[in-house]
C-alpha positions in Angstrom: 43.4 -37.0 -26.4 39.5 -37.4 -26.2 40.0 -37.3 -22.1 42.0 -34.0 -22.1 39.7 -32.4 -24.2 36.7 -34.0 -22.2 38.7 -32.6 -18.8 39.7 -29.5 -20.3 35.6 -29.1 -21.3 34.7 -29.8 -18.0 37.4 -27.2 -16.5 36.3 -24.4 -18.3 32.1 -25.1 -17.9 33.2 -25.4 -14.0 35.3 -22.0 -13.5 32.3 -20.2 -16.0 29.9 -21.8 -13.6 32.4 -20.7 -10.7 33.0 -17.3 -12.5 28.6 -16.9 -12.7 28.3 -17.5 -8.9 31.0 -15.3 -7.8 29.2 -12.7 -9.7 25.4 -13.1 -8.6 27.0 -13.4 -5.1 28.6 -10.0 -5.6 25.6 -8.4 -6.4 23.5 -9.9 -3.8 22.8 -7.2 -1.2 20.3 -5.5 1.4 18.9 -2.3 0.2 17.2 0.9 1.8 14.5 3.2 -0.4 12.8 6.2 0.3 10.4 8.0 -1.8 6.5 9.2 -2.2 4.3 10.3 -5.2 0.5 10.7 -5.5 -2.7 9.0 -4.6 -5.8 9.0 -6.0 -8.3 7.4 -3.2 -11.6 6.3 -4.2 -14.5 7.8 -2.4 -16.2 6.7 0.6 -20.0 5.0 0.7 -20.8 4.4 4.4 -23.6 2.5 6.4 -24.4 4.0 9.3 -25.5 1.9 12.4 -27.4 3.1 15.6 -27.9 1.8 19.0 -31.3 -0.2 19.1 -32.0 0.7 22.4 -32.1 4.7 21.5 -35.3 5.9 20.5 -35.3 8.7 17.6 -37.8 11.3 17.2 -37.5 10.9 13.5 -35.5 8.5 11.5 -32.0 8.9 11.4 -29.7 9.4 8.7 -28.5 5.5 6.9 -25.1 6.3 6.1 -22.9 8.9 4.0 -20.9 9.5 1.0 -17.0 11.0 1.8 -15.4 12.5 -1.7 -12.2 12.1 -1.3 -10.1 14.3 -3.2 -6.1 14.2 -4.3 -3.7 13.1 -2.0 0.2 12.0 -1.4 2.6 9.3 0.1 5.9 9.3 1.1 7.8 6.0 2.8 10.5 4.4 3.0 11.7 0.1 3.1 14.7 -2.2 4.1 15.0 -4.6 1.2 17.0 -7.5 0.0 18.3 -7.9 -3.6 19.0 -12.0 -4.2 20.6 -11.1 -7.7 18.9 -13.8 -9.7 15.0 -11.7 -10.5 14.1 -11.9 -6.4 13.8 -9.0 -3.7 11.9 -8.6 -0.7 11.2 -5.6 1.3 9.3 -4.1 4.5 8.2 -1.4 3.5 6.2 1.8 6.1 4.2 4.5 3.8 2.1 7.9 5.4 -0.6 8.7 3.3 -2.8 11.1 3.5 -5.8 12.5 1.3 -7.6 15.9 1.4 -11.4 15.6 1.9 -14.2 17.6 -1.0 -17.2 16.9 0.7 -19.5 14.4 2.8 -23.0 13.6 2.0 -24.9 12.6 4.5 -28.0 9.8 3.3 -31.2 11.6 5.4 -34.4 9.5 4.8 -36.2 12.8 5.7 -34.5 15.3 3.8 -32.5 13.4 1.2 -29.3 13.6 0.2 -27.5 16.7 2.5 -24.4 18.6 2.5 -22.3 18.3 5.8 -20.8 20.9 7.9 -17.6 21.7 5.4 -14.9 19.4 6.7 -11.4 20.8 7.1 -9.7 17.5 7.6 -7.8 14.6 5.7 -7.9 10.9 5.7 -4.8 10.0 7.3 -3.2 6.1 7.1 -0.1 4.6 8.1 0.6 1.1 6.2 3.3 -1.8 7.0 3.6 -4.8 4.4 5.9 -6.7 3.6 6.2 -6.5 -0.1 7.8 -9.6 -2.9 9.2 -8.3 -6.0 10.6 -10.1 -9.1 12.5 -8.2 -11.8 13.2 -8.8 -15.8 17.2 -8.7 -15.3 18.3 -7.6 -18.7 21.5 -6.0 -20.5 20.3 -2.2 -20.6 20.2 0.0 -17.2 16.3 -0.4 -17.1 14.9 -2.9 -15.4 11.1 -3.8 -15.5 9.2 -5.6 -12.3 6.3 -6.7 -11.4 5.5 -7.0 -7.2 3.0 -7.6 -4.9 2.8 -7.1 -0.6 0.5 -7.5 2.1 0.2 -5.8 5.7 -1.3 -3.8 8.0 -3.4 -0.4 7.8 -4.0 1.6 10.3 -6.6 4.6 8.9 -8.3 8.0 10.8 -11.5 9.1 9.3 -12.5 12.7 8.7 -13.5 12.5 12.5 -10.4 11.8 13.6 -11.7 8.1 14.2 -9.1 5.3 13.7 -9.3 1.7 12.5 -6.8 -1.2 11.8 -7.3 -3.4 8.7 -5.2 -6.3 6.2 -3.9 -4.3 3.6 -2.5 -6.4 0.0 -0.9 -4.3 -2.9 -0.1 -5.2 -6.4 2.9 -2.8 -8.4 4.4 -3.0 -11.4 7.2 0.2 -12.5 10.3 -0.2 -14.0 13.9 0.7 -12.3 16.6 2.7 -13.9 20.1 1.6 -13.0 22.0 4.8 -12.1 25.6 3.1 -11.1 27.3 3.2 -7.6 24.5 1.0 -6.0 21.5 4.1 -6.6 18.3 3.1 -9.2 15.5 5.3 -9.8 12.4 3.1 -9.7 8.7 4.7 -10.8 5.9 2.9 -10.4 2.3 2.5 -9.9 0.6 0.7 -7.1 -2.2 -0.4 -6.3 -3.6 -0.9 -2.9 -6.5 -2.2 -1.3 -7.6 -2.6 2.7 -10.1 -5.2 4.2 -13.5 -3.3 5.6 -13.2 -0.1 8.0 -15.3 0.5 10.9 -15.7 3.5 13.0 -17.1 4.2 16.1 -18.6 1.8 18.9 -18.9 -2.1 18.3 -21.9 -3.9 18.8 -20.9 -4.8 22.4 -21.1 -0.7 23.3 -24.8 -0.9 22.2 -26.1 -1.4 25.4 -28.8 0.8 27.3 -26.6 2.6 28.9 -24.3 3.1 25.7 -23.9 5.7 22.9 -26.6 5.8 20.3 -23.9 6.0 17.8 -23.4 6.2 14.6 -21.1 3.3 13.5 -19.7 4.0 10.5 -18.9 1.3 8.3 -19.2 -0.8 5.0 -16.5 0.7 3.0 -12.9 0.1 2.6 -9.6 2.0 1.9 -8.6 1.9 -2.4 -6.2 3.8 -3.8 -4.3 3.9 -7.1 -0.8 5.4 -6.7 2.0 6.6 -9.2 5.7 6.5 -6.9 9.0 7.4 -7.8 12.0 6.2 -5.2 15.5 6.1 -5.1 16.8 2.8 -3.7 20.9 2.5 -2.8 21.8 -1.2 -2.2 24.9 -2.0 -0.3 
C-alpha cells in the first residue's frame, strides 16, 4: 500500500513537473518591438585642440559649450522571450536632439555666442540589450535591463564619431493578450568619449590647424513606450 501511494506520489509530481515544462516551453518565443519616446540629452562641454605647427595671431578659442535642447527616438529589436524571467534583444534606435545654443570659450573675449545653429545632434545606436522580468499573476509585468553597443553620433557640424555605448532600463510591461504587451520605460544611456575633427596624426605641417573637438560624451535620459508582439 505504502509503494502505490509512494508511485502514485511520484506520478503526479512527474506529469505537474511534465505539465510546467510543456507550459514554459509554450510560451517561449522570439519577439519583434517597435516604438520611440523622448530624450532629454545632457549638454555638451568641449576641449578644443589645434595644430601645434599653426601659428595664431591671437590665442584661439579652448573649447565650447553645446545646449542641447529636447529631443526623440524611435527604434525597433528582434528579441527572445525564455519564459522563465529571461529575454534578450538587438535592438537599432535613431535619435536625434534639437540644438539651443553653442558657446564658444574665447580667452580674448570670454564666453561668446555662436552663429545661431540650425541643426540637430543626430545618433544611430546598436546594442544588444539583457532583460529579466518579475513574472507575476496580474497582466503587468515589472523588469529591470541593461545593453551595451555601438554609437555612431554627428555633431552640430555635421561631424561624425563611433563610440561603446551601455544602457541601463527599468519600465514595466502590460500584457494585452494575443502575443501584444505595451512596455513603458525609462532608459538610460551613456556613450564612451566623442571626438571630432582631425586626429593627432593630421597635425602635421602641412595639415589642418583644426579645431578637434573633444572631451565630452553622449548622456541621455529617456522615457519609451513600445509595443512588442511575440510569436
Amino acid at each position: 500500500m505504502k509503494q502505490a501511494v509512494a508511485l502514485a506520489g511520484v506520478i503526479v509530481v512527474s506529469g505537474f513537473s511534465a505539465a510546467m515544462a510543456q507550459e514554459e516551453v509554450a510560451s517561449d518565443g522570439a519577439y519583434i518591438r517597435v516604438g520611440g519616446g523622448v530624450s532629454f540629452l545632457s549638454d555638451w562641454e568641449q576641449d578644443y585642440t589645434f595644430n601645434p605647427n599653426t601659428a595664431f595671431v591671437v590665442a584661439p578659442p579652448t573649447g565650447q559649450t553645446v545646449s542641447n535642447g529636447d529631443g526623440y527616438f524611435f527604434g525597433g529589436a528582434l528579441g527572445f522571450d525564455y519564459a522563465d524571467g529571461i529575454r534578450t534583444v538587438l535592438e537599432y534606435r535613431y535619435a536625434s536632439t534639437t540644438i539651443d545654443g553653442v558657446t564658444v570659450n574665447d580667452p580674448t573675449l570670454g564666453p561668446t555666442l555662436a552663429t545661431p545653429i540650425n541643426d540637430d545632434i543626430k545618433a544611430h545606436f546598436i546594442l544588444s540589450n539583457f532583460y529579466f522580468d518579475w513574472t507575476n499573476d496580474s497582466r503587468f509585468t515589472p523588469f529591470i535591463g541593461g545593453g551595451v553597443g555601438g554609437a555612431f553620433v554627428e555633431n552640430e557640424n555635421g561631424d561624425r564619431d563611433a563610440a561603446l555605448a551601455y544602457q541601463g532600463r527599468a519600465g514595466i510591461s502590460f500584457d494585452m493578450g494575443g502575443g501584444f504587451s505595451l512596455d513603458t520605460e525609462y532608459v538610460y544611456l551613456r556613450t564612451n568619449k566623442l571626438v571630432y575633427g582631425p586626429n593627432d596624426d593630421d597635425f602635421t605641417p602641412a595639415g589642418p590647424p583644426g579645431p578637434r573637438i573633444d572631451d565630452d560624451r553622449y548622456e541621455a535620459s529617456n522615457v519609451m513606450a513600445s509595443i512588442r508582439k511575440q510569436f
